[in-house]
C-alpha positions as a Markdown table, in Angstrom:
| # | Residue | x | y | z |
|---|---|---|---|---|
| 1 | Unk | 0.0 | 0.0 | 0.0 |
| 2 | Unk | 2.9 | 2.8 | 0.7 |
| 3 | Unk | 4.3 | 1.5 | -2.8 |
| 4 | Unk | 1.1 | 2.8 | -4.1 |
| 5 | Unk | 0.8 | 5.6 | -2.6 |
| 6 | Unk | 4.9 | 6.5 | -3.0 |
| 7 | Unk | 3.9 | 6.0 | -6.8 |
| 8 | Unk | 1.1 | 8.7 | -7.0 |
| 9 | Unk | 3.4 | 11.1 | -5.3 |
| 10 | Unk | 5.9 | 9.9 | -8.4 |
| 11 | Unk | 3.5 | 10.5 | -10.8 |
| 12 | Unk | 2.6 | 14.1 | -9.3 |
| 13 | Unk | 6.1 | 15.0 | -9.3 |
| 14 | Unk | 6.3 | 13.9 | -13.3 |
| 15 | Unk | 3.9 | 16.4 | -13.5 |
| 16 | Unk | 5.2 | 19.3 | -11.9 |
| 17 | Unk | 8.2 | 18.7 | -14.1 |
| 18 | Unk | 6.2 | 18.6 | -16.4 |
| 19 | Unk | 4.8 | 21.9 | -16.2 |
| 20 | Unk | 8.3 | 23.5 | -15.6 |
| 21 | Unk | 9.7 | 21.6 | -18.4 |
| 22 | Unk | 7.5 | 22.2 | -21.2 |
| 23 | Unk | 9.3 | 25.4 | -22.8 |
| 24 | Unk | 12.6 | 22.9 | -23.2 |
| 25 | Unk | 10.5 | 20.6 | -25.5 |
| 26 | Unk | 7.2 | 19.5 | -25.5 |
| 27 | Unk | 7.5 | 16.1 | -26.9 |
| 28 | Unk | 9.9 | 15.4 | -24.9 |
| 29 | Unk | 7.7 | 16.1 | -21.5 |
| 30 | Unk | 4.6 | 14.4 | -23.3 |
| 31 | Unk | 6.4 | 11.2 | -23.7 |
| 32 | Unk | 7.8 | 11.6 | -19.5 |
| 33 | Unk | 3.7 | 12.5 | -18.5 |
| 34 | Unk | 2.4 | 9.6 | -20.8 |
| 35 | Unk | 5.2 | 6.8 | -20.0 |
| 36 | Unk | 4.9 | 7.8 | -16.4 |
| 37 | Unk | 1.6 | 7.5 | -16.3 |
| 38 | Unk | 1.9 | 3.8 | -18.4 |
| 39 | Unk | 4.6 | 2.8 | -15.6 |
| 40 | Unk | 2.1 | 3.8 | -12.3 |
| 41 | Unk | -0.4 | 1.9 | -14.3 |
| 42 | Unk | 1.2 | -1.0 | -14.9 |
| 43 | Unk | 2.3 | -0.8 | -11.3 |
| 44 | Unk | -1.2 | -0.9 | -9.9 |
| 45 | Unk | -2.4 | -3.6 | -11.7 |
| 46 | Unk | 0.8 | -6.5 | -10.8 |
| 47 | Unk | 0.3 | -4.6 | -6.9 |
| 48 | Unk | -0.6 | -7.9 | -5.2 |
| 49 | Unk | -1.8 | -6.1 | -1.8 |
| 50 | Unk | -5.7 | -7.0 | -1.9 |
| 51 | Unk | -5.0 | -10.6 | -3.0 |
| 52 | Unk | -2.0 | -11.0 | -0.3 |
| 53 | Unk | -4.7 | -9.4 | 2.2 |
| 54 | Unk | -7.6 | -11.8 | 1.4 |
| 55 | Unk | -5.1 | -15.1 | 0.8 |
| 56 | Unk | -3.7 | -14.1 | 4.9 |
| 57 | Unk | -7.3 | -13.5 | 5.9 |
| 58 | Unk | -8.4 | -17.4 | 4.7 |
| 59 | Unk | -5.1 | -19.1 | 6.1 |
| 60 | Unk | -6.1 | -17.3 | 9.7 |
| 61 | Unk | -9.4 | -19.3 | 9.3 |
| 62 | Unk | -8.7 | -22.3 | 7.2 |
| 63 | Unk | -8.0 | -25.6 | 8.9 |
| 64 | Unk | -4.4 | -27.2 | 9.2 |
| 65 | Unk | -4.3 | -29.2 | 6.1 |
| 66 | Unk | -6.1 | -26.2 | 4.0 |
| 67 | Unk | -3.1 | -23.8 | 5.2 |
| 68 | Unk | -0.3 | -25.3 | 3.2 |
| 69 | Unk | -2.4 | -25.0 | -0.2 |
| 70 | Unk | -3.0 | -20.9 | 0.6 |
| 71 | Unk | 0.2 | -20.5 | 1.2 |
| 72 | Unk | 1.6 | -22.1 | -2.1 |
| 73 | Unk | -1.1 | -19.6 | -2.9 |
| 74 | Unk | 0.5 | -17.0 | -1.9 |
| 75 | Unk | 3.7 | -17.7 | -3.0 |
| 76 | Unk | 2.3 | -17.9 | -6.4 |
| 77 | Unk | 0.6 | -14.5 | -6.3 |
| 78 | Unk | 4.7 | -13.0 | -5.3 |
| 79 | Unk | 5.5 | -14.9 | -8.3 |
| 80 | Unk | 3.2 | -12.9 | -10.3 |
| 81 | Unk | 4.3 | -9.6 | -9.2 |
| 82 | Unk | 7.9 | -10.1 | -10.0 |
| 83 | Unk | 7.2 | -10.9 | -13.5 |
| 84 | Unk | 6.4 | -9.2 | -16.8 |
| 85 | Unk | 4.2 | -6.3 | -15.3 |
| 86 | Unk | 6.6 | -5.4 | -12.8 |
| 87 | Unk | 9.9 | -5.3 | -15.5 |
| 88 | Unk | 7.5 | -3.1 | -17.5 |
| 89 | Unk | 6.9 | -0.9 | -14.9 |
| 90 | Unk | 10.4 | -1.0 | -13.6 |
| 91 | Unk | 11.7 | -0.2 | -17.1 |
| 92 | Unk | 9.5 | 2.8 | -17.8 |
| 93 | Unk | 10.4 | 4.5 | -14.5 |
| 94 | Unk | 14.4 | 3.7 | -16.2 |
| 95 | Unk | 12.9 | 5.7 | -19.7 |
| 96 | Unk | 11.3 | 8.3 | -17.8 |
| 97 | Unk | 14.1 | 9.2 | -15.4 |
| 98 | Unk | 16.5 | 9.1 | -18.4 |
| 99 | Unk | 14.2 | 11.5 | -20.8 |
| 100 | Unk | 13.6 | 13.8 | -17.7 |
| 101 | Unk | 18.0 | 13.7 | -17.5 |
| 102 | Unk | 17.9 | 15.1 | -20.7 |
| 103 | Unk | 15.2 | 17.9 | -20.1 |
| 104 | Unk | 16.9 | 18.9 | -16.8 |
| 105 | Unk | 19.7 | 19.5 | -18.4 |
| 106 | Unk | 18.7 | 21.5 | -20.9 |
| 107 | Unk | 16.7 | 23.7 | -18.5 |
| 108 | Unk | 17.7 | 26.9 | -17.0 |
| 109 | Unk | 15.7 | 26.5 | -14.1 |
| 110 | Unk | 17.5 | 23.5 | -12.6 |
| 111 | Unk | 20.8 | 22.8 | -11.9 |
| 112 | Unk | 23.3 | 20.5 | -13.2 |
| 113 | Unk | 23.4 | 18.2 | -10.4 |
| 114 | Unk | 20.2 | 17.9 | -10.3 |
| 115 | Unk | 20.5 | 16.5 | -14.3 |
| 116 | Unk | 22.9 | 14.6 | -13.1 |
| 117 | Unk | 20.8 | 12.7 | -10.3 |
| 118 | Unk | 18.3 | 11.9 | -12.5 |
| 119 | Unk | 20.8 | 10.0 | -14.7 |
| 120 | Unk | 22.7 | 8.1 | -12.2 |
| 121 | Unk | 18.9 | 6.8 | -10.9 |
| 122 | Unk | 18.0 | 6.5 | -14.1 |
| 123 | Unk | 21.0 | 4.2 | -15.6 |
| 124 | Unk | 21.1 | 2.0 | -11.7 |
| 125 | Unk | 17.1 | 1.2 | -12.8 |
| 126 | Unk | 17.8 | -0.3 | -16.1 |
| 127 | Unk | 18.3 | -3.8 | -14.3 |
| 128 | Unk | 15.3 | -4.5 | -12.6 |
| 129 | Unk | 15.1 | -5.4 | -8.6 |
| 130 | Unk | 13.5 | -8.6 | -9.5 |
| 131 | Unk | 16.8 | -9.8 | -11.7 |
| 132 | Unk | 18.4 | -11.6 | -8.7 |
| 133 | Unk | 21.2 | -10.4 | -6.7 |
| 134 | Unk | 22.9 | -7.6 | -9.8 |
| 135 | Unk | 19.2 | -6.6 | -9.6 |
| 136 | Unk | 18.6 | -6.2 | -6.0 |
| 137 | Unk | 22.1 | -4.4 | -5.5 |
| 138 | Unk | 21.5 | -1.8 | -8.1 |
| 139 | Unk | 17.3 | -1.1 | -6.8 |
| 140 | Unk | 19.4 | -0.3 | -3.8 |
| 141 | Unk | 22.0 | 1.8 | -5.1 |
| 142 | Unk | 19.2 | 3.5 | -6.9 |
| 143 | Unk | 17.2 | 5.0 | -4.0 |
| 144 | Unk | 20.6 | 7.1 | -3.1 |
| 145 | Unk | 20.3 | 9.2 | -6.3 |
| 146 | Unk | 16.1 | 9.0 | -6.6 |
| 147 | Unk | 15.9 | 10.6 | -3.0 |
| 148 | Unk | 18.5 | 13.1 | -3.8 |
| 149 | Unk | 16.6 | 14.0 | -6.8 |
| 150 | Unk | 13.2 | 14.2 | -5.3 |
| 151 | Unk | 14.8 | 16.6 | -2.7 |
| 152 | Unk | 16.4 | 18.9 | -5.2 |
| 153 | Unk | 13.5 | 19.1 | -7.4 |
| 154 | Unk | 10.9 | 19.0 | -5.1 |
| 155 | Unk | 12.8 | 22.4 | -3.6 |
| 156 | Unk | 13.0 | 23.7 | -6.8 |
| 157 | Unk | 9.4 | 23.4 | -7.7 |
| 158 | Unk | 8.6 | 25.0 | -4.5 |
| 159 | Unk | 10.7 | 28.0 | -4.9 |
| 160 | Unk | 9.9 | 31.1 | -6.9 |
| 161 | Unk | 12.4 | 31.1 | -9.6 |
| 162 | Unk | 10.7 | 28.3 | -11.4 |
| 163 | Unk | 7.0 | 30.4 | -12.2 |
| 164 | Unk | 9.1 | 32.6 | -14.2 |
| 165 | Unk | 11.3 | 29.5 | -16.0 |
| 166 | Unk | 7.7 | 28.0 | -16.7 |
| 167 | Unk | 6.7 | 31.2 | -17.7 |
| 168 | Unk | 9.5 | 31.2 | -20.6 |
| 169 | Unk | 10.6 | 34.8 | -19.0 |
| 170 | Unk | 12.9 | 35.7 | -16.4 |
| 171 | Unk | 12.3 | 37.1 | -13.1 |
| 172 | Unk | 13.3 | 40.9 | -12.6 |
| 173 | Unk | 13.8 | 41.9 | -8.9 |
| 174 | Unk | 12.0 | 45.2 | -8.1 |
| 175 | Unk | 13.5 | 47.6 | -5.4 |
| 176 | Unk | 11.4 | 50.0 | -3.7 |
| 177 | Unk | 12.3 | 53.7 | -2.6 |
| 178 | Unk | 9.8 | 54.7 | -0.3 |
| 179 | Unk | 9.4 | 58.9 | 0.3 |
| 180 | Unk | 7.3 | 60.6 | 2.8 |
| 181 | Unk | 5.9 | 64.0 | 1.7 |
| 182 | Unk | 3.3 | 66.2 | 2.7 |
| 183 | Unk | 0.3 | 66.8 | 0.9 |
| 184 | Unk | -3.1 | 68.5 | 2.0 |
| 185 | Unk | -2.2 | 68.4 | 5.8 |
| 186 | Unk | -1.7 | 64.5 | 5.4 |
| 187 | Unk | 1.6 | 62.5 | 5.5 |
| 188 | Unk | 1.6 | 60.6 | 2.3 |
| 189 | Unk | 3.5 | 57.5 | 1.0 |
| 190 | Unk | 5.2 | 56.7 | -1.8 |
| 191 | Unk | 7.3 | 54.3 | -3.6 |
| 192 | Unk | 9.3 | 54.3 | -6.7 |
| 193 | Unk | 9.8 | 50.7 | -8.5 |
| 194 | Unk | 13.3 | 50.5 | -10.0 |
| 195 | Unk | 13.5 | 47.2 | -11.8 |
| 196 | Unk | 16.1 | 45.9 | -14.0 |
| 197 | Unk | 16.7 | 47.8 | -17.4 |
| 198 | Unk | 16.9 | 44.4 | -19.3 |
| 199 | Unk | 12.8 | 44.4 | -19.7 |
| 200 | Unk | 11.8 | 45.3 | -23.1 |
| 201 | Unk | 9.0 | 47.0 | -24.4 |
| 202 | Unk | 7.4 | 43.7 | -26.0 |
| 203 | Unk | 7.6 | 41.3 | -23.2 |
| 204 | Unk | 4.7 | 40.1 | -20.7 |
| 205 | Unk | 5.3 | 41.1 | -17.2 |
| 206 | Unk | 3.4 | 39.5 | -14.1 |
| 207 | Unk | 3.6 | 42.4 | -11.3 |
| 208 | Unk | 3.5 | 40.4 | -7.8 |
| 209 | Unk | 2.7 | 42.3 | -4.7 |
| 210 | Unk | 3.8 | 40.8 | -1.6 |
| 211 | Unk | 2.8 | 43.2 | 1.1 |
| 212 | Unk | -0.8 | 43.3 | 2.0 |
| 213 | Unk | -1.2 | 47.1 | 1.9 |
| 214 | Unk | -3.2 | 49.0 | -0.6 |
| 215 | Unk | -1.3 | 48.2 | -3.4 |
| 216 | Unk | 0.6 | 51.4 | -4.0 |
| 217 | Unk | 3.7 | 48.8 | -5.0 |
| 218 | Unk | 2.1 | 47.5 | -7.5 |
| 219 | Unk | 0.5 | 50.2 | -8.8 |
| 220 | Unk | 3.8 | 52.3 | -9.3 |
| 221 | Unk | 5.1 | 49.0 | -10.9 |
């Protein structure tokens, strides 16, 4: 069941990539969004929980000699899940993290290392866990470099730089001079925006208030 649920926080963290990545090439984040989404799929349906679940609740209540016949059961259902579904599934998340290598590192809005992650995971998950001992050893070694990536991007996606990366513009710090003057018996407020000189004329600015005031900021944005 945490499989499950660790694989729909996967596949929302495809997404967010997703979104960030699209100006670097939108094929390229269609196939990472549509083979992701094939990979949690296949996942979920060689996920032997409910039939492990109801094959424990009969061998609780099943008589002595009945036991030995759920368990082979059992064994068989384990069988199952290490097989051609869960290679599939195995393999796409190696595609996915590989594509998403490529992407990253073509993108301004993450780092290098952060590429660089998402390779090492990616090229440790091209032998599945199930593929006996090599197998086992590299799904280990691969959980070093998948949390480090879901760290770094999960931070990134969370910061502010990347609306303006997913944007396709750059973000322009804006510093504000406030002056106090005089006027009609009232002391008055004001602010003048000084923001980088590199904005032209023809691009789309998004003007982002962060004090809760009246919005004189904005305004003399």
């Amino acid at each position: 069941v945490l499989l499950l649920v660790n694989n729909l926080l996967t596949w929302l963290l495809y997404l967010g990539l997703g979104v960030v990545l699209w100006p670097v090439s939108r094929s390229a984040v269609t196939l990472v969004v549509g083979l992701g989404t094939l990979q949690m799929a296949a996942y979920t349906a060689s996920n032997p929980a409910l039939d492990l679940l109801t094959l424990a609740r009969l061998h609780a209540a099943a008589a002595a000699d009945e036991r030995a016949a759920l368990a082979a059961a059992g064994e068989a259902v384990l069988a199952r899940w290490n097989g051609t579904a869960f290679v599939t599934y195995y393999l796409l998340g190696a595609v996915v993290l590989l594509i998403l290598a490529w992407l990253l590192r073509r993108s301004a809005a993450f780092s290098r290392a952060t590429a660089a992650w998402a390779l090492a995971a990616g090229v440790l998950m091209l032998v599945p866990s199930s593929f006996g001992t090599v197998g086992m050893v590299l799904a280990l070694a691969s959980l070093v470099p998948w949390s480090v990536l879901c760290v770094m991007a999960g931070r990134r996606l969370l910061g502010w730089p990347v609306v303006g990366s997913a944007l396709g513009d750059a973000i322009y710090p804006a510093r504000v001079e406030p002056t106090t003057t005089l006027q009609a018996g009232f002391w008055a407020s004001t602010s003048e925006v000084t923001v980088s000189e590199n904005i032209q004329r023809t691009q789309r600015i998004l003007v982002v208030d962060d004090v809760l005031a009246t919005g004189g900021t904005a305004a003399a944005s």
